[in-house]
C-alpha positions in Angstrom: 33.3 71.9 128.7 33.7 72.6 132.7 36.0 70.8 135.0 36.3 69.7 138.3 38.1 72.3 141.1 41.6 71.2 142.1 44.6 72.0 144.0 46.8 73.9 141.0 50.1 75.2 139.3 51.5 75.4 136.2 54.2 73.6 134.3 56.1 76.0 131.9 55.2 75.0 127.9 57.6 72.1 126.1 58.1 70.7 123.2 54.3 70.1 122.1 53.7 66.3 121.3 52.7 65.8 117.3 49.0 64.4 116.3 49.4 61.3 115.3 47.2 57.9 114.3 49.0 55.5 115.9 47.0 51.9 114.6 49.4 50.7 112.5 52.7 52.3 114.0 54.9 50.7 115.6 56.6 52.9 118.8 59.9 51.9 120.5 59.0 51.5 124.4 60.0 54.1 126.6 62.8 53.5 129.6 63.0 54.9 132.8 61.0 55.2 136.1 59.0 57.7 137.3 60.5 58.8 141.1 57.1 60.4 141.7 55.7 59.0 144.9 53.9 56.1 144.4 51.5 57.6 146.9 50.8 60.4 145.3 48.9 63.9 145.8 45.4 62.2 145.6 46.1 59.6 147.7 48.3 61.1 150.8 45.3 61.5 153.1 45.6 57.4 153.1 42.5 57.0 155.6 40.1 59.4 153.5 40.2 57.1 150.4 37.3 54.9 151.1 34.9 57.9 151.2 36.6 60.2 148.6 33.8 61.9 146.7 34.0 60.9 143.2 35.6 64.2 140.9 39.0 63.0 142.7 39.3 59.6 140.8 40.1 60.8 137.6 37.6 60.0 135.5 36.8 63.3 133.9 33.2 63.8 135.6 32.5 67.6 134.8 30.2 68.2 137.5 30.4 67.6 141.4 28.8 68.5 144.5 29.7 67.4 148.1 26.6 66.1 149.9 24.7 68.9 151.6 28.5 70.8 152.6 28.8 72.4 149.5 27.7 73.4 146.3 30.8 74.5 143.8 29.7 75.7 140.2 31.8 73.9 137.3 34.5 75.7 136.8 38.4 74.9 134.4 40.5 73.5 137.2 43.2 75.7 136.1 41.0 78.6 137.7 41.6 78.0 141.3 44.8 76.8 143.1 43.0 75.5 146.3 45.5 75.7 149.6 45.9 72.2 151.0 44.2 73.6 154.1 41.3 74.4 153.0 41.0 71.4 150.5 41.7 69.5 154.2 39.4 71.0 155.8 36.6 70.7 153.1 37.7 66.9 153.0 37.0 66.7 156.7 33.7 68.8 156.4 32.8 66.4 153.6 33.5 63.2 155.6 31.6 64.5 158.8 28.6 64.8 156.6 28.9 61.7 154.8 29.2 59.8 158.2 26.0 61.5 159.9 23.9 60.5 156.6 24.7 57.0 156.8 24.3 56.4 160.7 20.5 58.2 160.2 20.0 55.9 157.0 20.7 52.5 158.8 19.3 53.3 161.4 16.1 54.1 159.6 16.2 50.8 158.1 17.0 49.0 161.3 13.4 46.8 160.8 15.0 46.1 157.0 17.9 45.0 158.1 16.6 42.8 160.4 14.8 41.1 158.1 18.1 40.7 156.0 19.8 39.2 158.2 17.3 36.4 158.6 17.1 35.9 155.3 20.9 35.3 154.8 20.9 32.9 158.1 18.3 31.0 156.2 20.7 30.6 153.2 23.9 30.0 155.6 24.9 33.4 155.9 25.4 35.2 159.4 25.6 38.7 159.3 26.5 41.3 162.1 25.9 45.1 162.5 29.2 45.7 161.0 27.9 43.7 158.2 25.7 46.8 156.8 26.6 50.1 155.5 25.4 52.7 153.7 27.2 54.2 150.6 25.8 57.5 149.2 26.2 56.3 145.5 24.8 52.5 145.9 22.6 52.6 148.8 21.9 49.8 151.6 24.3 47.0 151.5 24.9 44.0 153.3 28.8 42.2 153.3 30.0 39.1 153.3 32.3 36.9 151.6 30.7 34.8 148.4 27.2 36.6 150.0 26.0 37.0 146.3 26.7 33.8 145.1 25.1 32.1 148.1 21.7 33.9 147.3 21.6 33.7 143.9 21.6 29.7 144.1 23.6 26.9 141.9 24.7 28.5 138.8 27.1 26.8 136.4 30.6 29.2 136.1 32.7 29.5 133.0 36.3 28.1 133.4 37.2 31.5 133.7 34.7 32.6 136.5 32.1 34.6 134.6 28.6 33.4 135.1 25.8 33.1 132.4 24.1 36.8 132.1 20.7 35.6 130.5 20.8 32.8 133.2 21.2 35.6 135.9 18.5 37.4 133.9 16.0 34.7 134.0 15.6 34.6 138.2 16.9 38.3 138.8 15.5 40.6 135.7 17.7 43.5 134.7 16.7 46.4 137.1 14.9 48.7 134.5 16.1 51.7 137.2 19.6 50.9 138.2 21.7 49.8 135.7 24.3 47.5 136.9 21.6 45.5 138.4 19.9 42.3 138.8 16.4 43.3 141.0 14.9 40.2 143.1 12.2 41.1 145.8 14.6 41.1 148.9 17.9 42.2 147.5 19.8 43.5 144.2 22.6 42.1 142.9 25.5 43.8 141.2 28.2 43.8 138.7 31.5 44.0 139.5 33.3 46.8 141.6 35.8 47.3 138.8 33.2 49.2 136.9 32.8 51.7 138.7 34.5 55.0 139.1 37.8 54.9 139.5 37.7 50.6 140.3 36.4 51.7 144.0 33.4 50.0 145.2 32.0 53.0 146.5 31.5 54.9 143.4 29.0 55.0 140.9 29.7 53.4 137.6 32.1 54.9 135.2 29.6 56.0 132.1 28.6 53.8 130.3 30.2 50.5 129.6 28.1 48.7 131.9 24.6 50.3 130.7 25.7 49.5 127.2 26.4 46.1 128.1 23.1 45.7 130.1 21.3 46.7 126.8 23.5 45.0 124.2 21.3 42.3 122.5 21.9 40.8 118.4 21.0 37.2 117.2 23.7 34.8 118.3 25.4 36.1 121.0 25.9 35.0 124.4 26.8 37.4 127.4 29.0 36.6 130.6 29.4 39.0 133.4 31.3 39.2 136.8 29.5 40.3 140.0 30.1 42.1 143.0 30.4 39.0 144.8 31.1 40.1 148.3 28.2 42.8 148.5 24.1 43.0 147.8 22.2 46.0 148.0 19.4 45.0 150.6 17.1 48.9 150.2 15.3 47.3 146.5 13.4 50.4 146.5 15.5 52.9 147.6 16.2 56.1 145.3 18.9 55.7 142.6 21.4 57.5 142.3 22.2 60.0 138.7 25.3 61.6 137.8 25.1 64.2 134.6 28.4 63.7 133.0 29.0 60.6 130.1 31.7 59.6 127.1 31.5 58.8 124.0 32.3 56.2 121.2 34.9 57.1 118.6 34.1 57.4 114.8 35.6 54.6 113.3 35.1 53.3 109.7 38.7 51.4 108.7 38.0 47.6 107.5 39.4 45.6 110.7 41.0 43.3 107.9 42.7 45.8 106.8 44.9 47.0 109.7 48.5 45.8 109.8 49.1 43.5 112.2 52.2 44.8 114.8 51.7 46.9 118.4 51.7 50.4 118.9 52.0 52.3 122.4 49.9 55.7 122.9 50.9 58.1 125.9 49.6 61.7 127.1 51.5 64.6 125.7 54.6 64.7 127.8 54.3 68.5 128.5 51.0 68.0 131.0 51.5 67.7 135.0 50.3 64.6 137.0 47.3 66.7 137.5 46.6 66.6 134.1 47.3 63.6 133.4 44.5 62.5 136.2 42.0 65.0 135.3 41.7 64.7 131.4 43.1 61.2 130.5 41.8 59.6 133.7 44.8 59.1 135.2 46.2 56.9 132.0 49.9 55.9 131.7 49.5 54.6 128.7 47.3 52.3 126.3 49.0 49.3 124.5 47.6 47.9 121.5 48.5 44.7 119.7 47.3 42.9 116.1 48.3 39.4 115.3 46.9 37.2 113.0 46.4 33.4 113.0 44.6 30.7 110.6 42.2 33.7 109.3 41.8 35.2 113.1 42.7 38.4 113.3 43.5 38.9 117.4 43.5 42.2 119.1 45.1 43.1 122.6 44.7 46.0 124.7 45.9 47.2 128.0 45.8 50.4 130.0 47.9 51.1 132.2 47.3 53.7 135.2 49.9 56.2 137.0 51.6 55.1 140.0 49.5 56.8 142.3 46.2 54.8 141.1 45.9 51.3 143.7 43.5 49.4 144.4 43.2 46.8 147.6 42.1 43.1 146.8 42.1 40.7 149.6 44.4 43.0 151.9 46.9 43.5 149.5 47.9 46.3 147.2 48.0 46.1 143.2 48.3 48.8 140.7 45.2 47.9 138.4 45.8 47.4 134.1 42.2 46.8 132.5 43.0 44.6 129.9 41.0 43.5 126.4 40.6 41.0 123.9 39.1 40.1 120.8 39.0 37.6 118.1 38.0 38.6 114.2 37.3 35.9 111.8 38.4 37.1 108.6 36.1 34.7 106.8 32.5 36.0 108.1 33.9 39.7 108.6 32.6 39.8 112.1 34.0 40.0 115.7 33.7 36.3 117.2 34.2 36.9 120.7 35.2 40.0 122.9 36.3 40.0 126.7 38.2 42.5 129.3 39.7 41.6 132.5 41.5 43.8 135.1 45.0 43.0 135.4 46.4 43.1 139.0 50.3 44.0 139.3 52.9 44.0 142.1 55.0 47.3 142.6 58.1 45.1 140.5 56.0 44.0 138.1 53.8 47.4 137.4 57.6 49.1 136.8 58.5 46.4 134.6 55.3 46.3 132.4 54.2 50.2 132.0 57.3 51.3 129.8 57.4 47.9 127.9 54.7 46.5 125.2 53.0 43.4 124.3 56.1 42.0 122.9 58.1 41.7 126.5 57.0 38.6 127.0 59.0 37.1 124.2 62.0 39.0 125.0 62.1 39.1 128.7 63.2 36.0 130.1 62.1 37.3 134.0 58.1 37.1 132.0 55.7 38.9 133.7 52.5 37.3 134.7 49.9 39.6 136.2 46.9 38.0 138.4 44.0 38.3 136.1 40.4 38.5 137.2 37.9 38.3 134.0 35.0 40.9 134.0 33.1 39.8 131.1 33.0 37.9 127.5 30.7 38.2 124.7 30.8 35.0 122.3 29.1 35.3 118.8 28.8 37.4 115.6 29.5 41.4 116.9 29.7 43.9 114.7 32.5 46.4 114.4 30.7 48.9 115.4 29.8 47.8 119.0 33.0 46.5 119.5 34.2 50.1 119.1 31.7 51.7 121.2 32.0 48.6 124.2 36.1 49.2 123.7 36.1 53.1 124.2 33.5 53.1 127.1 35.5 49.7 128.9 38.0 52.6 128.9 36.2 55.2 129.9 37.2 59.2 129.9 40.6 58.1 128.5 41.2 60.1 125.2 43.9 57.8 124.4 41.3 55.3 123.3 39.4 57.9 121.6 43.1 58.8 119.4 43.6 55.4 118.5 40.2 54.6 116.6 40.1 57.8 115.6 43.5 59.7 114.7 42.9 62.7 117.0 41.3 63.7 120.6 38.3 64.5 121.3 37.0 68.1 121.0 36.7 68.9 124.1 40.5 67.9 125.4 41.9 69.3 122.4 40.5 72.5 124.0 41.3 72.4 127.4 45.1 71.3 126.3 45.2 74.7 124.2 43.7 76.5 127.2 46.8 75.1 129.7 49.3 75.5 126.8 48.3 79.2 126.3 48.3 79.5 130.4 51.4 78.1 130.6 53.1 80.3 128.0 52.2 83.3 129.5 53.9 82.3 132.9 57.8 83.8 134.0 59.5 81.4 131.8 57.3 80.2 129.7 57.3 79.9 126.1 
């Protein structure tokens, strides 16, 4: 497997952290605060991050290229130790290029746009030239606040503010070319921004929850989805746009009724940098897991929690995002009876307080920490275990840590590349 490039060093070999299956387990939390800055070496060039080509969001993509600047073969991102000059100046180089490409596309679409913009003054809308941009991954998209609502018409919510995918389906179909989509003659429709790469809207998606959920179809169930309210890509027959890298389910065959109820807490080895860390478990702190059990439903809880250096900016303020899932067994039919994920949104005080706790904090911490909470989808009816698995593992995509907990072990590939730094490491002045 073949890695992104990256600015590099190595951290002398520790104390290797033991293989474990960690489902029914339960770990004490660990104390203490990282003094890391909670900028961060990814996010120091602060005014880059909205154009930030994708391989920097830690999502383990194996492949990049940067627009028509550069090229760079796949290569293990412990083979080059890029100077932060150079990685500047390619940054700059990248930007410069980025910027050109989108001027020439809107202005080639100046006619389209146009046309737009009458149609969303017909619906109540008013849109400006600042209204419009181009985004390399997405395409042509117009901005405003609640603009996809407004077009796609009266539409009963859920309490919890998902909206009715079949109903969505039945006046916008799927697009059969870009998943993610709902195509209507004059604009497309989106899920939510929190699926893509790295939760920033100008990424791609993050392989392949949201193409799995697109397709997911059994007798019985009902789908709810979250959209990209604030944005609609206006260019409906504009080129798509592929990336060559995925993730995978995890083998799982234990009996759900089986599994001890209790909470366990799964971290990256200990021994790995922050580059690592962001690189290979997509810049995971840790995943929590909970069982609990009540009148023959068996409940499960997860939540991931990023690094301090992962943010994300919602209405002008700062959060460090926690995706979040939940589902509900019934013991009696021996079926999932409803499944949903949300991205939790927490204050500096509050990310502190949660990451090196568990599940249980809420019963034993009087302070109780209540993190906003926007719900990014729901799935009511019979599902079988097996879907569950492979919807959980992809909601969480490229983090191993999923991957160990339904399956006792990580995945081949990162089980390699940790041997590979290991071995690196050990050979270093000092090392092991």
């Amino acid at each position: 497997m073949a890695w992104p490039i990256g600015r590099t060093s190595f951290l002398p070999k520790t104390r290797e952290r033991p293989a474990a299956a960690l489902r029914d387990r339960q770990q004490p939390a660990n104390s203490g605060r990282s003094t890391r800055d909670a900028a961060g070496q990814w996010r120091s060039l602060q005014d880059l991050d909205a154009a930030l080509p994708n391989w920097l969001y830690g999502d383990n993509r194996p492949f990049i290229s940067i627009a028509n600047v550069y090229w760079m073969r796949p290569i293990i991102c412990s083979e080059i130790a890029m100077a932060d000059q150079e990685y500047e100046e390619i940054m700059a180089r990248y930007l410069a290029d980025i910027e050109k490409q989108a001027r020439k596309r809107l202005a080639d679409a100046t006619d389209l746009i146009a046309k737009f913009t009458d149609l969303a003054a017909s619906k109540g809308v008013i849109l400006g030239t600042e209204s419009f941009e181009y985004i390399q991954t997405i395409g042509i998209v117009a901005k405003a606040p609640g603009i996809a609502r407004t077009l796609l018409g009266p539409i009963k919510a859920e309490r919890d503010g998902l909206l009715p995918f079949n109903e969505i389906a039945y006046r916008f179909p799927p697009s059969p070319h870009y998943e993610g989509c709902f195509a209507g003659p004059e604009f497309i429709l989106m899920a939510h921004s929190c699926y893509r790469r790295g939760m920033h809207p100008v990424n791609n998606w993050a392989p392949r929850f949201i193409d799995l959920f697109w397709r997911f179809d059994s007798s019985g169930i009902e789908k709810y989805i979250a959209l990209d309210e604030d944005r609609v890509r206006i260019d409906v027959d504009g080129l798509g746009y592929f990336e060559a890298d995925t993730w995978y389910g995890a083998p799982f065959d234990e009996d759900i009724r089986n599994i001890k109820t209790g909470i366990a807490k799964l971290r990256p080895p200990l021994d790995l940098e922050p580059r690592h860390i962001s690189f290979f478990f997509a810049s995971a702190y840790c995943l929590d897991i909970k069982w609990s059990e009540l009148n023959g439903i068996k409940s499960f809880q997860a939540l991931e929690m990023k690094t301090e250096d992962i943010r994300i900016e919602v209405e002008g303020q700062h959060y460090f995002p926690a995706r979040y899932l939940h589902a509900e067994f019934d013991l009696a039919t021996n079926c999932f009876r409803h499944f949903d994920g949300a991205i939790q949104l927490f204050t500096e005080d509050e990310y502190f307080q949660r990451r090196d706790s568990d599940f249980n904090m809420t019963m034993k911490n009087p302070a109780h920490i209540k993190a906003r909470s926007n719900k990014l989808f729901k799935i009511n009816g019979p599902l079988k275990t097996k879907d569950w698995v492979d919807l959980c593992c992809h909601f969480y995509t490229a983090n191993p840590l999923t991957f160990e907990y339904f399956s006792g072990e990580y995945p081949k590939h990162v089980n390699e590349t940790l041997e590979r730094i290991r071995d690196q490491a050990s050979k270093l002045p000092g090392g092991a």
